[in-house]
Z-matrix of the N, CA and C atoms (Angstrom, degrees):
N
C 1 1.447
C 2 1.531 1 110.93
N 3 1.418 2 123.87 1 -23.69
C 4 1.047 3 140.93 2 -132.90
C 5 1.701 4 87.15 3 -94.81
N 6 1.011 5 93.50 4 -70.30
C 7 2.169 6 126.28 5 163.53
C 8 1.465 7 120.27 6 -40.24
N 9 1.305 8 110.55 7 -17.74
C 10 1.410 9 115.84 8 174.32
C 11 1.328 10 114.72 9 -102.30
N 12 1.661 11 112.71 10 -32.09
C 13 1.318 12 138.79 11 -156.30
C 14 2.069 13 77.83 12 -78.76
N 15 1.492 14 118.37 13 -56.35
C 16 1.356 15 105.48 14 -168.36
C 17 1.659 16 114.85 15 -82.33
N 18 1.200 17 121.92 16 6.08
C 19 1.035 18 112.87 17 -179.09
C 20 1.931 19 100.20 18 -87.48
N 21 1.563 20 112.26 19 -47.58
C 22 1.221 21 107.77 20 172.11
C 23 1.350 22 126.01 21 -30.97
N 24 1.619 23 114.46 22 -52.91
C 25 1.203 24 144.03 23 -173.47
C 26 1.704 25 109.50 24 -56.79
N 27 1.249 26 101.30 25 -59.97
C 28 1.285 27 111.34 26 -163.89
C 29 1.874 28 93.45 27 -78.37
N 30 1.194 29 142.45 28 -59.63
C 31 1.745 30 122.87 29 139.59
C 32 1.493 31 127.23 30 -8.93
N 33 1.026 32 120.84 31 -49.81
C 34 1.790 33 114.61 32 160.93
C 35 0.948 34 114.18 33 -61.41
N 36 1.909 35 118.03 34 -55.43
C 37 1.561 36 100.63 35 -160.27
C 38 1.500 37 106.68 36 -66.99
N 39 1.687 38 138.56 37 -32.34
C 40 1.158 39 140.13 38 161.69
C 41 1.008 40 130.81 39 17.06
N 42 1.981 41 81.19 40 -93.61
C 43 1.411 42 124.38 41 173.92
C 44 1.749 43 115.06 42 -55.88
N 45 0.962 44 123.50 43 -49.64
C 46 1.191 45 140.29 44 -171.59
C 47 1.397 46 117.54 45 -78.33
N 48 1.460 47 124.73 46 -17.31
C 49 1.422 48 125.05 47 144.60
C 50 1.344 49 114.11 48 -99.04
N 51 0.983 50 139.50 49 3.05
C 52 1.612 51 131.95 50 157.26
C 53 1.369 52 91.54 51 -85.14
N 54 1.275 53 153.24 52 -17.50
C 55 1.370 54 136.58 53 173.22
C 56 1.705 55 117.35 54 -104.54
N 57 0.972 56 97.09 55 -10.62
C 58 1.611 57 100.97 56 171.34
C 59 2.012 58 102.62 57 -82.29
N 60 1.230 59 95.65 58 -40.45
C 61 1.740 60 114.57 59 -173.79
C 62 2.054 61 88.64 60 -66.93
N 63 0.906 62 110.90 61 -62.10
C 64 1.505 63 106.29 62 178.60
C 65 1.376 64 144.02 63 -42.84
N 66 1.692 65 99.81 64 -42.34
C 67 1.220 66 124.04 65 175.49
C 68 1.613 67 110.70 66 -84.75
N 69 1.138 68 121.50 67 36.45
C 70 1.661 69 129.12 68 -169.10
C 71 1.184 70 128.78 69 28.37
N 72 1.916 71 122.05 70 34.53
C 73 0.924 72 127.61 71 163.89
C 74 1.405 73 129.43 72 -57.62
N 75 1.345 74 102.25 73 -24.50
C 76 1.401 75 127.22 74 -176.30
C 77 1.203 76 138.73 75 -116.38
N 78 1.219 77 142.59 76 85.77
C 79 1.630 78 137.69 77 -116.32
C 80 1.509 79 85.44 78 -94.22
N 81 1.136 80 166.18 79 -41.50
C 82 1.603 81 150.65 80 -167.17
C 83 0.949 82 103.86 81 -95.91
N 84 1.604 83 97.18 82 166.07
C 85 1.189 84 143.46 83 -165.88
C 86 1.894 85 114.20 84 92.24
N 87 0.971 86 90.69 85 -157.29
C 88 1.981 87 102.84 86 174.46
C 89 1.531 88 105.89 87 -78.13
N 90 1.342 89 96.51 88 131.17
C 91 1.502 90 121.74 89 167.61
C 92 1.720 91 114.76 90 -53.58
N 93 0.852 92 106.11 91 -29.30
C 94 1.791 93 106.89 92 175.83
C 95 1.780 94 107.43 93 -79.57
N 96 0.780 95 125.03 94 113.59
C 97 1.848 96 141.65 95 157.06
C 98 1.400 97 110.39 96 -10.82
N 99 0.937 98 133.36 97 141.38
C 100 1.617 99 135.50 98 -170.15
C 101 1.898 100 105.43 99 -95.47
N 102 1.505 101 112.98 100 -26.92
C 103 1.283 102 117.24 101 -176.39
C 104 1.681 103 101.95 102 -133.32
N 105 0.908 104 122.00 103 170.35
C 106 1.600 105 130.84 104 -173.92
C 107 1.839 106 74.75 105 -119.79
N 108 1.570 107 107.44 106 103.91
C 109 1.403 108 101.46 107 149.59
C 110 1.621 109 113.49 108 -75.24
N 111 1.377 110 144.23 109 -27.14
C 112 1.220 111 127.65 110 -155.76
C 113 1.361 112 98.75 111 -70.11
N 114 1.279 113 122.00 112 -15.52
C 115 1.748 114 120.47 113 -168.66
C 116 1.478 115 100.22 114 -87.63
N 117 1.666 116 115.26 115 -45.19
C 118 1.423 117 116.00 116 175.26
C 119 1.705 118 101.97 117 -57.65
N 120 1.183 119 147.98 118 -59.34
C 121 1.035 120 114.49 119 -165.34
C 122 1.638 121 127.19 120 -72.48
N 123 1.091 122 104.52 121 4.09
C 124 1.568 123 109.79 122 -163.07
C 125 2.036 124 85.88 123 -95.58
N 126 1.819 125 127.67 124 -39.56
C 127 0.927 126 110.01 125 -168.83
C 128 1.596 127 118.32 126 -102.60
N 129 1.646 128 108.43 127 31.27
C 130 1.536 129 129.59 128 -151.67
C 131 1.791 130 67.31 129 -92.76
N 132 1.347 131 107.45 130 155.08
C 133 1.208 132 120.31 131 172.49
C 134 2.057 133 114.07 132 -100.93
N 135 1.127 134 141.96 133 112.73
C 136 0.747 135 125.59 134 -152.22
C 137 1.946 136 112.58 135 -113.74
């Protein structure tokens, strides 16, 4: 449970700093986006 519980976890934080990093919260690194959200939302299941 333990192993699943961190895999979820460690999948959010991921996601959630490649989108914090995207959304120019975060001034370094490369100017180009780490993920193409327009593709994520089109293949987000809703």
């Amino acid at each position: 449970m333990q192993f699943i519980l961190g895999i979820i976890v460690g999948a959010a934080l991921t996601l959630g700093g490649a989108y914090v990093h995207d959304t120019g919260m975060v001034h370094a690194g490369p100017k180009q986006p780490f993920v193409n959200w327009t593709t994520v939302k089109t293949l987000w299941p809703r």
